[in-house]
C-alpha positions in Angstrom: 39.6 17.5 12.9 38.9 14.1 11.2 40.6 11.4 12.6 39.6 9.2 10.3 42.0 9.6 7.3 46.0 9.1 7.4 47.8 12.6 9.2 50.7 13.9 7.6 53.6 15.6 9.9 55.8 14.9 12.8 53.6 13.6 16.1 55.9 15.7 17.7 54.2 18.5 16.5 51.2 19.4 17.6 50.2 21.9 14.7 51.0 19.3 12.0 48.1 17.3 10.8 49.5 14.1 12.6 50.5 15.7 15.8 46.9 17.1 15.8 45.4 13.2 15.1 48.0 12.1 18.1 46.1 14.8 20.5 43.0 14.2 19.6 43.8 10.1 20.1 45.2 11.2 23.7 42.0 13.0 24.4 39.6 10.3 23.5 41.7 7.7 25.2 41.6 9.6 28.6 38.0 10.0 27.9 36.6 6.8 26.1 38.3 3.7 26.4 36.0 1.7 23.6 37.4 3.5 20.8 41.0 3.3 21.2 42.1 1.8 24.2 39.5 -1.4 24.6 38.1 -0.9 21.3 34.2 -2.3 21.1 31.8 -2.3 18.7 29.9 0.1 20.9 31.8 3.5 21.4 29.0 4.4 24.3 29.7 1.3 26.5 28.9 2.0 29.5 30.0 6.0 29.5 28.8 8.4 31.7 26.9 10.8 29.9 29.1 13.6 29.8 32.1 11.3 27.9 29.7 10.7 25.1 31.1 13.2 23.2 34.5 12.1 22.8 34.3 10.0 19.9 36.3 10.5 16.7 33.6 11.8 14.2 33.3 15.0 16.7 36.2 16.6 17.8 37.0 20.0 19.4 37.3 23.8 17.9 40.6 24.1 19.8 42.5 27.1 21.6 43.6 28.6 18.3 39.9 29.0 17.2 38.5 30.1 20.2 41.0 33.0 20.7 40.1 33.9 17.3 36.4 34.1 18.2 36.8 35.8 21.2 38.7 38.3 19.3 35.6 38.8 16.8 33.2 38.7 19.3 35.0 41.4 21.1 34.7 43.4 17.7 31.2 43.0 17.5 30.3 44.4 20.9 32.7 47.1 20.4 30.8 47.8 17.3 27.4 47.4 18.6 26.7 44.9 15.8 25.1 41.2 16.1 27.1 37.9 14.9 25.5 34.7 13.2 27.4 31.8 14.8 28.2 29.1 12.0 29.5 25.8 13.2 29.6 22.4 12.1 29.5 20.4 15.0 26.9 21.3 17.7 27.6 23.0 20.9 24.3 22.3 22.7 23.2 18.6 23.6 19.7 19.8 23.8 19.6 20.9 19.8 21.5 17.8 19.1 22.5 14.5 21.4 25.2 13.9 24.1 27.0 12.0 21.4 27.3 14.6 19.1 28.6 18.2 20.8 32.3 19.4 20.2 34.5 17.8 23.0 34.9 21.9 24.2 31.5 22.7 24.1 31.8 24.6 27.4 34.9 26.2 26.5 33.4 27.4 23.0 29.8 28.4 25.2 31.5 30.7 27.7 32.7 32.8 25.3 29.5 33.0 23.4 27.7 33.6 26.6 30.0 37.0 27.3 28.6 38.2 24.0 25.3 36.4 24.1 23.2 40.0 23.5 24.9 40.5 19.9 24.2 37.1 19.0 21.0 36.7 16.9 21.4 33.2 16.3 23.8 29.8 16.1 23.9 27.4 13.5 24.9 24.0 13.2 24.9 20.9 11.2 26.6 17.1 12.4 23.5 16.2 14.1 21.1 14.8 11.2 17.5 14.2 13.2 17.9 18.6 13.6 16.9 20.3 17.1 16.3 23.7 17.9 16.5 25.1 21.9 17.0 28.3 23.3 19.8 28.2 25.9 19.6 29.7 29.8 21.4 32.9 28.5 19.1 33.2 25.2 21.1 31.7 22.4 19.2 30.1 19.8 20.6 27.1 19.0 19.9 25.2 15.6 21.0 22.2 13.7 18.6 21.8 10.8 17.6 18.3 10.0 20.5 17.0 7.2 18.8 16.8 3.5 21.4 13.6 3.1 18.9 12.0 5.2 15.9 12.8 3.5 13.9 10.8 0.8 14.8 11.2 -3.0 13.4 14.4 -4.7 12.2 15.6 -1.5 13.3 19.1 -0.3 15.4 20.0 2.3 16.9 23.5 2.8 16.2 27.1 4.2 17.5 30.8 3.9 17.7 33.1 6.5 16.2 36.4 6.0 17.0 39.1 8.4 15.1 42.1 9.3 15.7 44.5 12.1 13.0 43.1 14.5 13.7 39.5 14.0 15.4 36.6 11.8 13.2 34.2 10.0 14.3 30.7 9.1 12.5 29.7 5.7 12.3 26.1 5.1 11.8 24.6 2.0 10.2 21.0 2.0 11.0 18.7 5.3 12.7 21.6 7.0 10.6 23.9 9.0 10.0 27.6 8.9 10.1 29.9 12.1 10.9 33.1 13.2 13.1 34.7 16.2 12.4 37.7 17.6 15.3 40.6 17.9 15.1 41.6 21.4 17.5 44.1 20.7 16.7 45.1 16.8 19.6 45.7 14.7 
Protein backbone atom coordinates (compact mmCIF):
# COMPACT_ATOMS: atom_id res chain seq x y z
CA UNK A 1 0.00 0.00 0.00
CA UNK A 2 1.59 3.42 -0.54
CA UNK A 3 0.64 5.84 1.85
CA UNK A 4 2.24 8.40 0.25
CA UNK A 5 -0.26 9.67 -2.45
CA UNK A 6 -3.92 11.12 -1.82
CA UNK A 7 -6.58 7.78 -1.00
CA UNK A 8 -9.79 7.86 -2.67
CA UNK A 9 -13.00 6.25 -0.76
CA UNK A 10 -14.92 6.50 2.40
CA UNK A 11 -12.38 6.02 5.65
CA UNK A 12 -15.18 4.15 6.77
CA UNK A 13 -14.34 1.58 4.52
CA UNK A 14 -11.61 -0.37 5.04
CA UNK A 15 -11.39 -1.90 1.35
CA UNK A 16 -11.45 1.56 -0.21
CA UNK A 17 -8.16 3.02 -1.06
CA UNK A 18 -8.65 5.69 1.79
CA UNK A 19 -10.04 3.42 4.44
CA UNK A 20 -6.91 1.26 3.65
CA UNK A 21 -4.46 4.65 4.12
CA UNK A 22 -6.59 5.27 7.50
CA UNK A 23 -5.50 1.60 8.70
CA UNK A 24 -2.38 1.66 7.76
CA UNK A 25 -2.03 5.35 9.58
CA UNK A 26 -3.57 3.49 12.83
CA UNK A 27 -0.99 0.84 12.58
CA UNK A 28 2.06 3.00 12.30
CA UNK A 29 0.67 5.30 14.99
CA UNK A 30 0.38 2.47 17.53
CA UNK A 31 3.71 1.38 16.39
CA UNK A 32 5.87 4.52 15.59
CA UNK A 33 5.12 7.67 17.03
CA UNK A 34 7.84 9.81 14.85
CA UNK A 35 5.93 9.54 11.81
CA UNK A 36 2.53 10.47 12.52
CA UNK A 37 1.98 11.13 15.94
CA UNK A 38 5.32 13.22 17.10
CA UNK A 39 6.50 13.53 13.70
CA UNK A 40 10.58 13.85 13.62
CA UNK A 41 12.95 14.05 11.06
CA UNK A 42 14.12 10.64 12.14
CA UNK A 43 11.34 7.87 11.80
CA UNK A 44 13.85 5.37 13.97
CA UNK A 45 14.03 7.61 17.03
CA UNK A 46 14.66 5.79 19.59
CA UNK A 47 12.52 2.48 18.48
CA UNK A 48 13.02 -0.75 19.66
CA UNK A 49 14.14 -2.81 16.92
CA UNK A 50 11.26 -4.74 16.15
CA UNK A 51 9.00 -1.23 15.41
CA UNK A 52 11.47 -0.45 12.73
CA UNK A 53 9.41 -1.67 10.32
CA UNK A 54 6.39 0.33 10.61
CA UNK A 55 7.16 3.14 8.56
CA UNK A 56 5.14 4.28 5.53
CA UNK A 57 7.30 3.20 2.55
CA UNK A 58 6.76 -0.66 3.84
CA UNK A 59 3.52 -1.70 4.57
CA UNK A 60 1.86 -5.15 5.13
CA UNK A 61 0.48 -7.96 2.49
CA UNK A 62 -2.75 -8.03 4.57
CA UNK A 63 -5.30 -10.89 5.41
CA UNK A 64 -6.88 -10.87 1.94
CA UNK A 65 -3.36 -11.80 0.46
CA UNK A 66 -2.31 -14.16 2.77
CA UNK A 67 -5.52 -16.37 2.60
CA UNK A 68 -4.94 -16.22 -1.02
CA UNK A 69 -1.37 -17.63 -0.55
CA UNK A 70 -2.24 -20.11 1.73
CA UNK A 71 -4.70 -21.24 -0.61
CA UNK A 72 -1.93 -21.59 -3.51
CA UNK A 73 0.40 -22.97 -1.30
CA UNK A 74 -1.97 -25.59 -0.37
CA UNK A 75 -2.26 -26.37 -4.24
CA UNK A 76 1.20 -26.85 -4.66
CA UNK A 77 1.67 -29.48 -1.97
CA UNK A 78 -1.38 -31.17 -3.04
CA UNK A 79 0.28 -31.19 -6.38
CA UNK A 80 3.69 -32.13 -5.29
CA UNK A 81 5.00 -29.13 -7.23
CA UNK A 82 7.48 -26.27 -5.95
CA UNK A 83 6.48 -22.33 -5.86
CA UNK A 84 8.87 -19.31 -6.58
CA UNK A 85 7.86 -16.71 -3.97
CA UNK A 86 7.83 -13.13 -5.67
CA UNK A 87 7.41 -10.16 -3.35
CA UNK A 88 8.26 -6.77 -3.23
CA UNK A 89 8.98 -5.89 0.15
CA UNK A 90 11.23 -8.32 2.07
CA UNK A 91 10.08 -10.71 4.67
CA UNK A 92 13.52 -11.48 6.26
CA UNK A 93 15.59 -8.73 8.11
CA UNK A 94 18.61 -10.76 7.67
CA UNK A 95 18.37 -10.48 3.48
CA UNK A 96 17.34 -6.93 4.00
CA UNK A 97 17.35 -4.40 7.33
CA UNK A 98 14.95 -4.13 10.38
CA UNK A 99 13.65 -1.03 8.53
CA UNK A 100 12.64 -2.53 5.62
CA UNK A 101 10.46 -6.03 6.15
CA UNK A 102 6.56 -6.00 5.60
CA UNK A 103 4.88 -4.95 8.99
CA UNK A 104 3.44 -8.94 8.81
CA UNK A 105 6.44 -10.54 8.09
CA UNK A 106 5.71 -13.25 10.69
CA UNK A 107 2.22 -13.62 9.61
CA UNK A 108 3.32 -13.93 5.84
CA UNK A 109 6.56 -16.52 7.17
CA UNK A 110 4.32 -18.98 8.96
CA UNK A 111 2.55 -19.72 6.13
CA UNK A 112 5.58 -20.18 3.99
CA UNK A 113 7.20 -22.26 6.66
CA UNK A 114 4.03 -24.96 6.48
CA UNK A 115 5.07 -25.32 2.83
CA UNK A 116 8.69 -24.48 3.14
CA UNK A 117 9.76 -28.10 1.20
CA UNK A 118 7.92 -26.90 -2.10
CA UNK A 119 9.54 -23.72 -1.95
CA UNK A 120 12.69 -23.50 -4.18
CA UNK A 121 13.28 -20.03 -3.54
CA UNK A 122 11.87 -16.22 -2.38
CA UNK A 123 12.41 -13.16 -4.05
CA UNK A 124 12.39 -9.72 -3.23
CA UNK A 125 13.17 -6.30 -4.06
CA UNK A 126 12.54 -2.76 -1.60
CA UNK A 127 15.84 -3.27 0.01
CA UNK A 128 18.51 -1.66 -2.47
CA UNK A 129 22.11 -2.73 -0.82
CA UNK A 130 20.56 -6.76 -1.76
CA UNK A 131 21.07 -9.66 0.89
CA UNK A 132 20.78 -13.23 0.51
CA UNK A 133 20.25 -15.71 3.80
CA UNK A 134 18.91 -19.04 4.16
CA UNK A 135 16.25 -19.06 6.98
CA UNK A 136 16.02 -21.80 10.14
CA UNK A 137 13.45 -23.84 8.05
CA UNK A 138 15.53 -23.60 4.59
CA UNK A 139 14.01 -20.77 2.58
CA UNK A 140 16.23 -18.94 0.53
CA UNK A 141 15.69 -15.55 0.91
CA UNK A 142 16.84 -12.87 -1.86
CA UNK A 143 16.63 -9.21 -2.49
CA UNK A 144 19.05 -8.48 -5.37
CA UNK A 145 20.92 -5.32 -5.05
CA UNK A 146 18.48 -2.47 -7.08
CA UNK A 147 20.12 -1.53 -10.60
CA UNK A 148 18.51 2.22 -9.76
CA UNK A 149 21.32 2.37 -7.50
CA UNK A 150 23.94 1.42 -9.63
CA UNK A 151 26.44 3.56 -11.72
CA UNK A 152 25.47 4.78 -15.36
CA UNK A 153 25.87 2.08 -18.10
CA UNK A 154 26.74 -0.37 -15.60
CA UNK A 155 24.77 -3.75 -15.51
CA UNK A 156 22.44 -4.88 -13.11
CA UNK A 157 20.12 -7.78 -13.64
CA UNK A 158 19.86 -11.71 -13.52
CA UNK A 159 17.56 -14.66 -14.84
CA UNK A 160 16.79 -17.59 -13.17
CA UNK A 161 17.31 -20.82 -14.78
CA UNK A 162 15.82 -23.79 -13.33
CA UNK A 163 16.86 -27.38 -13.63
CA UNK A 164 15.63 -30.26 -11.70
CA UNK A 165 18.67 -30.56 -9.24
CA UNK A 166 18.91 -26.88 -8.54
CA UNK A 167 18.06 -23.07 -9.46
CA UNK A 168 20.80 -20.88 -10.64
CA UNK A 169 20.68 -17.08 -10.21
CA UNK A 170 22.69 -15.51 -13.35
CA UNK A 171 23.86 -12.07 -12.71
CA UNK A 172 24.72 -9.85 -15.25
CA UNK A 173 27.20 -6.98 -14.26
CA UNK A 174 27.07 -5.82 -10.33
CA UNK A 175 24.69 -8.60 -9.48
CA UNK A 176 26.16 -11.82 -8.56
CA UNK A 177 25.72 -15.31 -9.86
CA UNK A 178 24.95 -18.42 -7.59
CA UNK A 179 23.37 -21.56 -7.49
CA UNK A 180 20.86 -23.40 -4.95
CA UNK A 181 20.66 -26.82 -4.68
CA UNK A 182 17.15 -28.83 -5.07
CA UNK A 183 17.14 -30.93 -2.05
CA UNK A 184 14.08 -32.37 -3.25
CA UNK A 185 14.53 -32.15 -7.32
CA UNK A 186 11.56 -31.24 -9.26
Amino acid sequence: MDVNHPAHGSPNDPSSEFGKFAQAVQIINANNPNVYTEPTSNWMTDLPPDKLCFIPYNGAYGREQLVWLERELQQVQHENQRAIIAAHVPLDKRCSSRSTVAWDASDVLNILHKYASHIIICLYGHFHKGGYCVDEYGLHHYTPPAPIECETDTAAFAHLDIYPDRLDVCGVGVLRSFSIPLHRPL
